[in-house]
N, C-alpha and C positions, 0 to 999 in steps of 0.2 A: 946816330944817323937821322937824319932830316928825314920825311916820307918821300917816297918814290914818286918820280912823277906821272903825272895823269896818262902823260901819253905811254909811258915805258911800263904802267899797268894797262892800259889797253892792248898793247903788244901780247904781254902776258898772256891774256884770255887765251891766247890757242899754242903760248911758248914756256920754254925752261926757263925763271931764273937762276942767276947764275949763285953760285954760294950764298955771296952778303946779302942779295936780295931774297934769297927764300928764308936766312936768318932773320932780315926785317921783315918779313911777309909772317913768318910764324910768332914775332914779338908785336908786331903793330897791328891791332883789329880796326883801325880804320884804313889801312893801305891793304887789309887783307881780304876785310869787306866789298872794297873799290873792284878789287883783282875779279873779284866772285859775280859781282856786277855785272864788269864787261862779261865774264862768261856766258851769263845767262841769258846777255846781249846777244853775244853771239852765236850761243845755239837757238836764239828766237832768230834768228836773222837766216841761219841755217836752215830753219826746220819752213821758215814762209816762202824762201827759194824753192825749197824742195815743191813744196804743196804749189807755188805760180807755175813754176816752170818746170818741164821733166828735163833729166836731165842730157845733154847734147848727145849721144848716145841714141836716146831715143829718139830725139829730133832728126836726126840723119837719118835714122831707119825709117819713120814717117816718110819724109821729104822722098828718098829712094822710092816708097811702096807708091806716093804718090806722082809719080812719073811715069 
């Protein structure tokens, strides 16, 4: 099997592959590195949301107190 593509290991970061992909995910350390990547990507991307903005929950309770 060829490596997985970029875009369908960016998927990955927060999905299940499916069989052959986790078999090529656990034989290919360069499409499994990529996978790990985007994850780390994405829980930075997570964790700088979190910290800019609260989340809408509590913006509606704001907004509500502030009325």
């Amino acid at each position: 099997m060829s490596h997985l593509p970029s875009e369908r290991l960016a998927e990955l970061a927060d999905g299940e592959p499916t069989v052959a992909e986790a078999e090529h995910l656990a034989a290919c350390a360069i499409c499994a590195a990529e996978r790990s990547a985007h994850r780390r990507l994405l829980s930075m991307a997570l964790d700088e949301r979190d910290r800019i903005a609260p989340p809408l929950e509590v913006r509606k309770a704001y907004a509500a107190y502030l009325r």
